[in-house]
VOLOPA-39678 format. One record per residue: residue in one letter; x, y, z of N, C-alpha, C, O, CB in turn. Coordinates in steps of 0.02 Angstrom, whole numbers, padded with zeros to 5 digits, always signed. Atoms other than C-alpha are relative to their C-alpha. Glycine has a CB too. Layout:
BEGIN
aXYZXYZXYZXYZXYZ ...
***
This chain:
BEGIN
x-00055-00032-00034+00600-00345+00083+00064-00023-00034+00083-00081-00044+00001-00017+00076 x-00069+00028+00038+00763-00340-00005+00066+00025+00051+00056+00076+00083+00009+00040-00091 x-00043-00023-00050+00931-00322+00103+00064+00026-00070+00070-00011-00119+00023-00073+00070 x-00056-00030+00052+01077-00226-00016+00061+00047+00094+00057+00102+00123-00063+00092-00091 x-00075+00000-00029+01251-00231+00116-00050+00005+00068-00087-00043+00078+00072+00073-00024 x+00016-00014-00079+01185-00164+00302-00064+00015-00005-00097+00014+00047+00041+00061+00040 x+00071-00024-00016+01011-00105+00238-00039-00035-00019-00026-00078-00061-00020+00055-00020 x+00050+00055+00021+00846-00181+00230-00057+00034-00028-00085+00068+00015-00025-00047+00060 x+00018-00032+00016+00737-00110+00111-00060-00009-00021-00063-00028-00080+00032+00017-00023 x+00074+00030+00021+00537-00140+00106-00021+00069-00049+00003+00125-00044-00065-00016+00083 x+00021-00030+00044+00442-00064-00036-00077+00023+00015-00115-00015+00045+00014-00038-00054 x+00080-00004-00025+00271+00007-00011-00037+00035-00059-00051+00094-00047-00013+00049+00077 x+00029-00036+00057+00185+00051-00195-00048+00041+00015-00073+00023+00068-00025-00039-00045 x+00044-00024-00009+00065+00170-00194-00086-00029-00019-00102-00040-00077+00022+00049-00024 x+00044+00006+00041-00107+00125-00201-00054+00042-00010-00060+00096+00019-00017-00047+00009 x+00058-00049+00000-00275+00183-00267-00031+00034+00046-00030+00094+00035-00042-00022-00020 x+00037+00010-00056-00375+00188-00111+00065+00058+00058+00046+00107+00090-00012-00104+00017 x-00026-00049-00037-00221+00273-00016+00002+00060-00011+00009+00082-00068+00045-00008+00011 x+00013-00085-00019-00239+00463+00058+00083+00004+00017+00130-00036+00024-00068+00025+00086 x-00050-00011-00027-00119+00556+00103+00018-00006+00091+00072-00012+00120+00004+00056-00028 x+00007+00027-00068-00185+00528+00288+00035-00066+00004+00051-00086+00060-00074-00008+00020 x-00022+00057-00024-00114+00369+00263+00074-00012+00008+00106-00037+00054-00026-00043-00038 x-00079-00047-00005+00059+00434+00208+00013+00025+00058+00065+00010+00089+00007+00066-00043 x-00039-00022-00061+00065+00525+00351+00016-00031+00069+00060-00026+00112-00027+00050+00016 x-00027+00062-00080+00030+00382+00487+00055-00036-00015+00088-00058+00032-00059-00073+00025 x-00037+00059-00003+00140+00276+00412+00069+00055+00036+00086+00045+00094+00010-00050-00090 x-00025-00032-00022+00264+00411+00436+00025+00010+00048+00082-00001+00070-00014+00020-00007 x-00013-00021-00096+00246+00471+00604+00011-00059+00049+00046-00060+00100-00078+00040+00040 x-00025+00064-00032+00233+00281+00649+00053-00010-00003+00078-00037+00046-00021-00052-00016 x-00078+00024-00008+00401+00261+00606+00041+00055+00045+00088+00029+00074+00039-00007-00081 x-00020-00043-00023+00454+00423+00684-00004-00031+00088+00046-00033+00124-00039+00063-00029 x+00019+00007-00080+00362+00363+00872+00033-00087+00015+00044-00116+00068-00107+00009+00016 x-00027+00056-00040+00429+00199+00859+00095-00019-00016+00131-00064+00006-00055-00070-00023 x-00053+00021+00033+00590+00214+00764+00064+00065+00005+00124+00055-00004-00028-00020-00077 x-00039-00066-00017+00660+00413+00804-00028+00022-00067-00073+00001-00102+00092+00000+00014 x-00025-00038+00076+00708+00533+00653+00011-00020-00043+00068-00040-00031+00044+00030-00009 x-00044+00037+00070+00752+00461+00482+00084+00012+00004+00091+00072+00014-00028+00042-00085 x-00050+00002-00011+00936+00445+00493+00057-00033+00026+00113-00032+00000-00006+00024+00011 x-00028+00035-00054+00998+00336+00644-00028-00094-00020+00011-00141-00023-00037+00042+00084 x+00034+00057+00002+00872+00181+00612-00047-00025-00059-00072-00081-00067-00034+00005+00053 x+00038-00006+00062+00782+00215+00452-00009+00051-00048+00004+00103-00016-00049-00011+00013 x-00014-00053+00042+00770+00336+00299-00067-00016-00053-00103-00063-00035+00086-00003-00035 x+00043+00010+00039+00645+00337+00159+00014+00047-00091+00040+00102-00104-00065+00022+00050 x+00006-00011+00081+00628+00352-00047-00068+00009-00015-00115-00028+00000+00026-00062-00046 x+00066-00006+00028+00495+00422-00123+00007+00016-00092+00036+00063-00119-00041+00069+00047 x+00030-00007+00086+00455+00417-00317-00081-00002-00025-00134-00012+00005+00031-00066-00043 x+00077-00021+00005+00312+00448-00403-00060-00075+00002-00120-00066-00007-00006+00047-00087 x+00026+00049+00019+00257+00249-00407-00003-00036+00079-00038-00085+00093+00041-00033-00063 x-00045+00054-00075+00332+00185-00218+00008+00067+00058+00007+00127+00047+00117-00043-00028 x-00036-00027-00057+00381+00247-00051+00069-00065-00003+00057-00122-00022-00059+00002+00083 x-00034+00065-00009+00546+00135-00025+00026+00021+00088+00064+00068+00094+00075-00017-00070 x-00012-00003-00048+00565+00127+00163+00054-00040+00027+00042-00099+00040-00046-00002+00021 x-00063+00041+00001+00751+00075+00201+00032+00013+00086+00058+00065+00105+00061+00033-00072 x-00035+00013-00047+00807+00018+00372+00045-00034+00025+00043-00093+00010-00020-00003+00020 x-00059+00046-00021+00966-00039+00465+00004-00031+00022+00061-00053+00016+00036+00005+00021 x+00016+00045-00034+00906-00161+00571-00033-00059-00021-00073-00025-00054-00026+00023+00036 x+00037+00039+00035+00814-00324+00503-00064+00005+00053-00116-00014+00026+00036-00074-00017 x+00042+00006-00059+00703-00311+00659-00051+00037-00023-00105+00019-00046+00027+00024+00067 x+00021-00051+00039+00663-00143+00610-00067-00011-00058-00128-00007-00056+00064+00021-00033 x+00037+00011+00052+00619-00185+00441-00049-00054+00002-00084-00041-00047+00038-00008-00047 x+00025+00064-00023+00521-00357+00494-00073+00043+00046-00127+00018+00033+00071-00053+00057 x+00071-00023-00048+00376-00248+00622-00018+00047-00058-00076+00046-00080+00010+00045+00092 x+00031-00053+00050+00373-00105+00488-00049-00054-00061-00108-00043-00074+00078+00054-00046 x+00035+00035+00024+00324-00244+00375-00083-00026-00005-00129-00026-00047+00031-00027+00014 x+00047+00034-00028+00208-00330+00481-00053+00061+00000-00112+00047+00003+00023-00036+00071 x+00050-00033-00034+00120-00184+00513-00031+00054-00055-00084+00083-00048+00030+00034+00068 x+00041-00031+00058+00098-00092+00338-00003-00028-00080-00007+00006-00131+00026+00070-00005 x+00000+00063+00044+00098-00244+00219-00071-00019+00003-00091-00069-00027+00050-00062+00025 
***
């Protein structure tokens, strides 16, 4: 987790073994526990990473815990 000014920004590489089913829980998990991307969290995608960047350290700290 890297913090750059107000945001906290965990990285999540892609791996072999991940579906896109898995893409999409992580997703919607953040959606049911976190709202819309916008207010509390936002996301980067490239062809190597998701970079999942939130405003809260809290935030970023359970998202962690829970797809790390």
């Amino acid at each position: 987790m890297t913090q750059t000014s107000q945001e906290y920004r965990v990285t999540r590489p892609w791996r072999p073994q991940d579906t896109n089913l898995v893409w999409e829980k992580m997703i919607f998990w953040c959606i049911e526990n976190f709202g819309l991307p916008g207010k509390r969290w936002n996301s980067a995608t490239s062809m190597h990473e998701t970079e999942f960047i939130f405003y809260d350290i809290a935030d970023a700290s359970l998202f962690s815990l829970k797809w790390s």
